[in-house]
C-alpha positions in Angstrom: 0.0 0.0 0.0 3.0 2.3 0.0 4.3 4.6 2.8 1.1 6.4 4.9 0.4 10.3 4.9 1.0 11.1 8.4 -1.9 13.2 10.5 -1.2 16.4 12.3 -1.5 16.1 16.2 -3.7 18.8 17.8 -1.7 21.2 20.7 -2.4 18.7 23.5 -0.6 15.9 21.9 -3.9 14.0 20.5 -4.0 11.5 18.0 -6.3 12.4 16.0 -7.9 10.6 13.0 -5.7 7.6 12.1 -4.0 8.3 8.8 -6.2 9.1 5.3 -3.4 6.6 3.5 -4.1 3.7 5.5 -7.7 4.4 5.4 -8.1 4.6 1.0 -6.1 1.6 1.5 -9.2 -0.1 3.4 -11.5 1.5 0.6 -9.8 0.4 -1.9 -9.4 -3.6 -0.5 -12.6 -3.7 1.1 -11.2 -5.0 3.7 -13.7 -3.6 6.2 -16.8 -5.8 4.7 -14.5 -9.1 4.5 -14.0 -11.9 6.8 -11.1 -10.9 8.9 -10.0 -15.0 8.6 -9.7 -14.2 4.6 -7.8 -11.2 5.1 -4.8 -12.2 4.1 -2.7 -8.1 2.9 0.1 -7.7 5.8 -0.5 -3.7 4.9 -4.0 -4.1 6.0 -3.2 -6.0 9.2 -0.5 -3.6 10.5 -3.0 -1.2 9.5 -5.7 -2.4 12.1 -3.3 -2.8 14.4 -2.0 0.6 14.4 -5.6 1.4 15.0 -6.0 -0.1 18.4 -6.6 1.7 21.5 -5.9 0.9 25.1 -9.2 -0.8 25.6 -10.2 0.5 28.2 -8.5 2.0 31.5 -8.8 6.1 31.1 -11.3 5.2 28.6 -14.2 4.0 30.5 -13.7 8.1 32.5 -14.1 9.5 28.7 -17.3 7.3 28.2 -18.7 8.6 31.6 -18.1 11.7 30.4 -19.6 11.4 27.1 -22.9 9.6 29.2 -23.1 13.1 31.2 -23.2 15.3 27.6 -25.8 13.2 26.4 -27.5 13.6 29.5 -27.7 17.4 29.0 -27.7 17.7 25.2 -28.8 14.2 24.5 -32.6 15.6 24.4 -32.2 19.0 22.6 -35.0 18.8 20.4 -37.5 17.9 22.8 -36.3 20.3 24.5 -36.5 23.1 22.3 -40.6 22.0 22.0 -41.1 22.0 25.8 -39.1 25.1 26.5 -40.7 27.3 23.4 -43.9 26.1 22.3 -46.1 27.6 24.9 -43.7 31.4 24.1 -43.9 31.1 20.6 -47.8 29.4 20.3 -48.4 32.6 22.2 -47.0 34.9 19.7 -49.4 33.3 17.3 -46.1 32.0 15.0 -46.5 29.7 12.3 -45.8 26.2 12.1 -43.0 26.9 9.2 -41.5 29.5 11.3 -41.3 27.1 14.5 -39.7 24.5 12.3 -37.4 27.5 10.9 -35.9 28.1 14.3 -35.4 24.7 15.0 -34.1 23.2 11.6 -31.8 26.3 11.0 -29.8 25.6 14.2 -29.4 21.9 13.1 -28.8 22.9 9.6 -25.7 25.6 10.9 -24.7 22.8 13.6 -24.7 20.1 11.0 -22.1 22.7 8.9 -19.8 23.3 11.8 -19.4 19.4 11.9 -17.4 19.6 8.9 -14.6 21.5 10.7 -14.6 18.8 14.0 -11.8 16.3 11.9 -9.4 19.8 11.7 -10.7 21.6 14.4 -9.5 18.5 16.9 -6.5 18.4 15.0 -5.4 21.5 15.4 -6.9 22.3 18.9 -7.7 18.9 20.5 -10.9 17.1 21.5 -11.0 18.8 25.1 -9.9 22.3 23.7 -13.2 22.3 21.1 -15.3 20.8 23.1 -15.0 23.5 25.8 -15.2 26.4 23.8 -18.6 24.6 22.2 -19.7 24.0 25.2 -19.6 28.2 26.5 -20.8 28.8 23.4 -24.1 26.4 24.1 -24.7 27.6 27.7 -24.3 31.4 26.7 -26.8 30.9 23.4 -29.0 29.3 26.0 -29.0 31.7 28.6 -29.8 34.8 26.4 -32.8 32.7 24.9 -34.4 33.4 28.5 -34.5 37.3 27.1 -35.9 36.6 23.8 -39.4 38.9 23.0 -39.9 37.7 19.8 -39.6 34.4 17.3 -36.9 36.7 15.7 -34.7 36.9 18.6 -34.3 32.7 19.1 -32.9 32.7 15.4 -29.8 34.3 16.9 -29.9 33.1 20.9 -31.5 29.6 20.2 -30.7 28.6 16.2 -26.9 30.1 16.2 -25.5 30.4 19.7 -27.1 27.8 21.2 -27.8 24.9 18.7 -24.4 24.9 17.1 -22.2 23.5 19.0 -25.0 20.7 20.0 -24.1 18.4 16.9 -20.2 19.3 17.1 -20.0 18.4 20.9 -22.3 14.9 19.7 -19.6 14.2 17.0 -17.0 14.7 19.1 -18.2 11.9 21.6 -19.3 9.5 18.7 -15.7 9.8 17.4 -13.2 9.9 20.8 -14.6 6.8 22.3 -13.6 4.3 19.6 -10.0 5.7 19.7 -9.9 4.6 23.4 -11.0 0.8 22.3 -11.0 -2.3 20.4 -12.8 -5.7 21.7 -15.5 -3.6 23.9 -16.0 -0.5 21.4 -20.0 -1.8 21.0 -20.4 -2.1 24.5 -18.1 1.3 25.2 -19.8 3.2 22.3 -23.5 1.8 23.4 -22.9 2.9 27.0 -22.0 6.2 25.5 -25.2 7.5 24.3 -27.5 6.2 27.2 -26.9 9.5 28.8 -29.4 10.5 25.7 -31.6 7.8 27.3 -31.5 9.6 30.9 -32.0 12.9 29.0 -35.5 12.0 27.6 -36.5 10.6 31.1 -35.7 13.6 33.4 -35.2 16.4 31.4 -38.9 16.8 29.8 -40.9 16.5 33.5 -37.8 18.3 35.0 -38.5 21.6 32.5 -42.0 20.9 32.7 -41.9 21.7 36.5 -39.4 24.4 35.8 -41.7 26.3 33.6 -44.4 25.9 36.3 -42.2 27.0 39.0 -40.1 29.5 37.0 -42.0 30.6 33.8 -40.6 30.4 30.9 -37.5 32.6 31.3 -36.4 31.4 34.6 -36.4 27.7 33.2 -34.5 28.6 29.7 -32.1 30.6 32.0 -31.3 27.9 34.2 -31.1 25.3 31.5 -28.1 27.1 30.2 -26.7 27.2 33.5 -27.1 23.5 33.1 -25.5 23.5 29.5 -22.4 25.2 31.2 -21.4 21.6 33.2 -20.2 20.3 29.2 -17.2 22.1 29.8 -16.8 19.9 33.2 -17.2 17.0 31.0 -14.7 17.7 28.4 -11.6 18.3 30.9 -11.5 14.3 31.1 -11.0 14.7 26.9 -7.5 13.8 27.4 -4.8 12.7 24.2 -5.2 9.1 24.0 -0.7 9.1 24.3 -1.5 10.2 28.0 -2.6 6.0 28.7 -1.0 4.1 26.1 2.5 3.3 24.7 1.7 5.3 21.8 5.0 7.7 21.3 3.3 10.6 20.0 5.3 12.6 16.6 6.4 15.8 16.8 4.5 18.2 14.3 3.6 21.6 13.0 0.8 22.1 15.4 2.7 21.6 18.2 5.7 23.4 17.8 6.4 27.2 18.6 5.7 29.5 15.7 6.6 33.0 15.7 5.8 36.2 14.7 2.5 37.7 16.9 -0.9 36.4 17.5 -2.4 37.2 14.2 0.2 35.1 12.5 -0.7 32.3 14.5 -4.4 32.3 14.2 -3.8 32.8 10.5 -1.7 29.8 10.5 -3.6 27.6 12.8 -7.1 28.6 10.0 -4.9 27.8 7.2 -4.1 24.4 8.4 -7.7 23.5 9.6 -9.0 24.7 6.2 -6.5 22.3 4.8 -7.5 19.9 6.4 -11.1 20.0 5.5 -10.1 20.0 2.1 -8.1 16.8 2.4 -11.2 15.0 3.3 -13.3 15.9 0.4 -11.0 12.7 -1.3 -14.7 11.1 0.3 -16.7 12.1 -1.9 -14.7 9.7 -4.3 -16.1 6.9 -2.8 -20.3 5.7 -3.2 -20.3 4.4 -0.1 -19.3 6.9 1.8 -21.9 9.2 0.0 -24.7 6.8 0.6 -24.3 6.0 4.2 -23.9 9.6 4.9 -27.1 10.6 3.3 -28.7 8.1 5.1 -27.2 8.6 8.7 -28.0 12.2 7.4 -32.0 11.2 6.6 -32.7 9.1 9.9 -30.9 12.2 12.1 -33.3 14.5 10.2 -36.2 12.6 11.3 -35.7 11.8 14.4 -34.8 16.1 15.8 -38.2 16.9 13.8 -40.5 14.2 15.4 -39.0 15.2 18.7 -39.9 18.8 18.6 -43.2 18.6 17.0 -44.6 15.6 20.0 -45.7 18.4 22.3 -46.9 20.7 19.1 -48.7 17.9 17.7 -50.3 16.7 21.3 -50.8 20.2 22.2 -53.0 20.5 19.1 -55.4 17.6 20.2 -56.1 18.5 23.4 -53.2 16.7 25.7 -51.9 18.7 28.3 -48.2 19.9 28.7 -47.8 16.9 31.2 -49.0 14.1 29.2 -46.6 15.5 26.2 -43.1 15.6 28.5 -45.1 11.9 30.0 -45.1 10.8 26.1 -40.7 12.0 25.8 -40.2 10.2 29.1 -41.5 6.7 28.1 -39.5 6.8 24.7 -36.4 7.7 27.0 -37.2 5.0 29.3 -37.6 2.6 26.3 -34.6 4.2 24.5 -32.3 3.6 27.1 -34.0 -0.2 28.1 -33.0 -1.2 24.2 -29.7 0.4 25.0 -28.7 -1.8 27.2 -30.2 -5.2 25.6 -29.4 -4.6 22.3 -25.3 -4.7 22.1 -25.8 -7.9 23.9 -28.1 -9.3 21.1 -25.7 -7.9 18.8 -22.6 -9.5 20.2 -24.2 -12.5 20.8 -25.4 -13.5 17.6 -23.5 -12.0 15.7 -25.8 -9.4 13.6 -23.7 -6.7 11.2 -24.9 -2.8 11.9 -26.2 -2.7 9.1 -28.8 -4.7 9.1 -29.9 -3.4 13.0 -29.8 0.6 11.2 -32.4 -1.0 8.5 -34.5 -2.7 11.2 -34.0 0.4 13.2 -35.0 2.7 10.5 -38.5 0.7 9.5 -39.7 0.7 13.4 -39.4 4.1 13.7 -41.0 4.7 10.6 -44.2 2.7 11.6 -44.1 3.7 15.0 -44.5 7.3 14.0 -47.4 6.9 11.4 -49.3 4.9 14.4 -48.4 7.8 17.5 -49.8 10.4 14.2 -52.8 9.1 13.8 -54.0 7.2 16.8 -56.0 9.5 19.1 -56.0 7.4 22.4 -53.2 8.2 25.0 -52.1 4.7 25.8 -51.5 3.6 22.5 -49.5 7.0 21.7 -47.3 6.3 25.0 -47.1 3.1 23.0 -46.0 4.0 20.0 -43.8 6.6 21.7 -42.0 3.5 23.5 -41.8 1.0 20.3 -40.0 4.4 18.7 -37.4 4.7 21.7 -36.7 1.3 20.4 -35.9 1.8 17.1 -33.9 5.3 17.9 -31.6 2.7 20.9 -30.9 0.4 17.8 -29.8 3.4 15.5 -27.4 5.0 18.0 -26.2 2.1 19.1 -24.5 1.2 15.3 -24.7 4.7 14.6 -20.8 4.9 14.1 -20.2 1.8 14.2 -22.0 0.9 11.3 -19.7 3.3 9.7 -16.6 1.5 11.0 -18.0 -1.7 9.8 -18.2 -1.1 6.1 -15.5 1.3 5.7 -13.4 1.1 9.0 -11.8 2.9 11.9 -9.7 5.2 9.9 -12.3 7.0 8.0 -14.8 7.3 11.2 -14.1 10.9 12.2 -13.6 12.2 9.0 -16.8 10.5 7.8 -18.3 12.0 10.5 -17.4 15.5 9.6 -18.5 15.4 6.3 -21.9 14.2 7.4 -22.5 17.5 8.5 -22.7 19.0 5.2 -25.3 16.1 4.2 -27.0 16.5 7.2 -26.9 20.4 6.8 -28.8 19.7 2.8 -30.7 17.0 3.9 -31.9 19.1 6.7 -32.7 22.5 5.3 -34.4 20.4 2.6 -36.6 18.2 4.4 -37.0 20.6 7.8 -38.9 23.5 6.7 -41.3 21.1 4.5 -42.4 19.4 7.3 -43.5 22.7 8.7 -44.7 23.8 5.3 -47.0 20.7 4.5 -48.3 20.9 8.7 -49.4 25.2 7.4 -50.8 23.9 4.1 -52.8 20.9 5.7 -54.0 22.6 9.0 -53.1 18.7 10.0 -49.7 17.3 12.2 -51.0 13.7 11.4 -50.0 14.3 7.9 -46.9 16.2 8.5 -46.0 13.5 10.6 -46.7 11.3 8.0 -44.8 12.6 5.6 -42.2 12.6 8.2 -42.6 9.0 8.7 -42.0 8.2 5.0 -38.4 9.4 4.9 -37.8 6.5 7.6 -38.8 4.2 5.1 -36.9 5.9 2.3 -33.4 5.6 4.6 -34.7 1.9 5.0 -35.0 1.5 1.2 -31.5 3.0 0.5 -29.6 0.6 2.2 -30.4 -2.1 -0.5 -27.9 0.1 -2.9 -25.1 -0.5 -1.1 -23.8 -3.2 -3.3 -24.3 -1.3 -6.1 -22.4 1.6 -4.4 -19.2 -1.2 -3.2 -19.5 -2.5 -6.5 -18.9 1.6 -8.3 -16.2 1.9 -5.8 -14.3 -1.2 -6.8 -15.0 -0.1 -10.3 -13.3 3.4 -10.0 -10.2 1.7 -8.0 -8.0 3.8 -10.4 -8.9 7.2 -9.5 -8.6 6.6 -5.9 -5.4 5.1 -6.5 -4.0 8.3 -8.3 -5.2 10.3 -5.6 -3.3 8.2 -3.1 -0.2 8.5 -5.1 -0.4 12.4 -5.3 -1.1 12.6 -1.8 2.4 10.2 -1.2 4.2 12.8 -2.8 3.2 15.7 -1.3 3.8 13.6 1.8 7.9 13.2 1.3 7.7 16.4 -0.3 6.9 17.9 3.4 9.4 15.1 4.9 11.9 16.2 3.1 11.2 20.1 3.9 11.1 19.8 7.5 14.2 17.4 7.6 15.8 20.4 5.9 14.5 23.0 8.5 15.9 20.7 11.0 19.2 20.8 9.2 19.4 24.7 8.7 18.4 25.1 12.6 21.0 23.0 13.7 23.9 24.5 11.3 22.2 27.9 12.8 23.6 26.7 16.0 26.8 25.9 15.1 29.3 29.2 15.6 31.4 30.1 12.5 35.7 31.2 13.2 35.2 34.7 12.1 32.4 34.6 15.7 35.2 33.2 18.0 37.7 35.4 16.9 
């Protein structure tokens, strides 16, 4: 496979996504859909096993930490309906303009994932996850002083909503690193605290609200927001608890000239980054599980938001709504716990648990639209916390699985611009068609069908594997420029080296 393009390390030392040779080496074999007993390329091996984590040790304190995000953020959509919809139902907004608000902040969120591969390359995973995480709990805060639908564009759909998806990316991709026999159970364990989050956080603003009002319970939700930065101190470079000697690199040596220069320097590098990993878009597969991670993520922040619009609408009171969340949390974080062992124990590929996962959602949604009784909503609501535990749970693993460890957080950050289209595509319509139809059952509906399409597109994937083997070439040309440019930059900085050290040395005319 031929020497590998090294990765920059971030400033505190991390090692960031594993090297983009090695991984269009495990595009181009396949290697992550085989067999591993037919794998039989030493490249490929020694690329796996560069791959490994510690398994465990510091790790399981990073996945507590990642539980206690997703216990605060891990609910943001339902959130957003519990916290707003009696403040904006009150300014008489529309339903477009509700979904507006809400789907513009995933939209820019869903953008700023593109930057986490080169932001945590350049900065870290506990440096970017702190800033995002002020940013969040500031947003938040001035939300509680909003006076119009106008004013949560800025405080709710910028500030605050933002860094959600960035801080979720970040968690999704620093846990594998950390692991290699338990990453299902370590990555499962992950995103229970999502689990907790739809359990106690809709009754717990509910009460808030009552207690409070509306400002005093958006104010100290923020306050609440502002523990992420606790959470991300434990973020620390995986070289801290393994054997792994980390490189010396650009980012982490001492530039001169003032702090413009450096900021200039540091955006230049991130933004080169970034453009590295467009060399995905090469690849079919990578385009079609994106768009459909992209789809299902879609879908499930819209059905979220509109539960306690659409319950609201027939008649159910604010308690029965945050009542409906809870049970799909309880249910969520029940599946959480059952379903890696099912998975592990016989054996069932991601894929296959994101296509099942998809399909229940998508029925359990068109029941909860247009079933009037309460009990069989709360059903309905707990058969859909179901299918969302499946989905996370493979969420990036299923990602890992068909195109491996290597390409996980860059995939990840160019999901954001699908999930960004995808989003301020679908978002808005659902509002649109709820306007135009005076009815959320067939918004919801309608919502409900793009489940099924997600479901549908995983049957291309062949075709998709069969278009990348097809197009080996290309990719192969790309690796090969990329090699060069790789010595070219070896040999540059051994020549630095070489001027500093003849720098050093002090010339006869000196001494005399």
């Amino acid at each position: 496979m031929g020497s590998k393009l090294p990765r920059a390390e971030s400033n505190d030392g991390v090692r960031c996504s594993p090297m983009k040779k090695c991984a269009k080496g495990l595009l181009n074999n396949d290697y992550s859909v085989k067999n591993k007993d037919d794998a039989q390329d030493d490249d490929v091996e020694s690329c796996v096993e560069e791959e490994k984590g510690p398994d465990g040790g510091w790790g399981w304190v990073v996945v507590f930490a990642c539980f206690m995000l997703w216990i605060i953020i891990g609910s943001a959509p339902a959130n957003f309906g519990i916290l707003f919809s009696g403040f904006l139902t009150g300014l008489q907004t529309s339903s477009i303009v509700t979904a507006w608000i809400q789907n513009l902040g995933m939209v820019l969120s869903a953008l700023g994932c593109y930057l986490v591969d080169p932001m945590v390359e350049e900065f870290g995973w506990r440096n970017v996850s702190l800033a995002m995480g002020v940013m969040m709990a500031l947003g938040m805060s001035l939300s509680a002083a909003a006076t119009s639908a106008v004013d949560l564009f800025f405080t709710y759909s910028v500030l605050s909503s933002i860094p959600v998806e960035i801080i979720m990316t970040v968690t999704h991709a620093i846990v594998p690193h950390y692991f290699t026999q338990r990453m299902t159970l370590a990555c499962s364990l992950t995103s229970c605290g999502s689990s907790i989050s739809l359990i106690v956080m809709p009754p717990l603003l509910t009460m808030l609200i009552e207690q409070y009002s509306f400002r005093g319970a958006t104010l100290i939700t923020g306050a609440l927001m502002a523990n992420t930065c606790v959470a991300a101190m434990v973020f620390h470079p995986i070289e801290w608890h393994s054997n792994i000697r980390p490189s010396k690199t650009v980012a982490q040596k001492v530039e001169g000239g003032g702090a413009c220069s450096r900021v200039f320097n540091s955006i230049g590098r991130m933004l080169k980054t970034a453009r590295g990993n467009l060399w995905l878009f090469r690849s079919m597969r990578a385009i079609l599980i994106n768009i459909i991670l992209s789809i299902a993520m879609m879908a499930f922040s819209n059905f979220l938001y509109l539960v306690p619009f659409a319950m609201e609408a027939e008649g159910y009171s604010p308690e029965e709504s945050s009542l409906s969340i809870s049970v799909s949390g309880f249910s969520l974080l029940v599946t959480r716990f059952i379903y890696p062992i099912l998975l592990i124990r016989f054996g069932v590929k991601h894929q296959i648990g994101v296509m099942s996962s998809l399909a229940i959602c998508g029925t359990a949604v068109i029941v909860f639209a247009w079933e009037d009784n309460l009990y069989v909503k709360l059903a309905m609501m707990a058969v859909q916390g179901v299918g969302v535990g499946m989905f996370f749970t493979s969420y990036c693993l299923v990602v890992v699985e068909v195109l491996g460890l290597s390409l996980l957080t860059p995939m990840l950050s160019i999901n954001g611009v699908f999930k960004a289209s995808i989003t301020l595509l679908l978002g808005p319509l659902i509002g649109w068609i709820r306007d135009v139809t005076g009815s959320y059952p067939v918004s919801l509906s309608v919502l409900a069908g793009t489940f099924y399409l997600a479901t549908g597109l995983w049957f291309v994937l062949p075709l998709a594997r069969n278009y990348d083997l097809s197009h080996e070439d290309q990719t192969k040309k790309f690796e090969q420029f990329g090699e060069m440019e790789s010595k070219k930059k070896e040999q540059q900085q051994k020549n630095d080296e070489k001027l500093s050290l003849l720098e050093g040395i002090p010339r006869q005319g000196d001494n005399e």
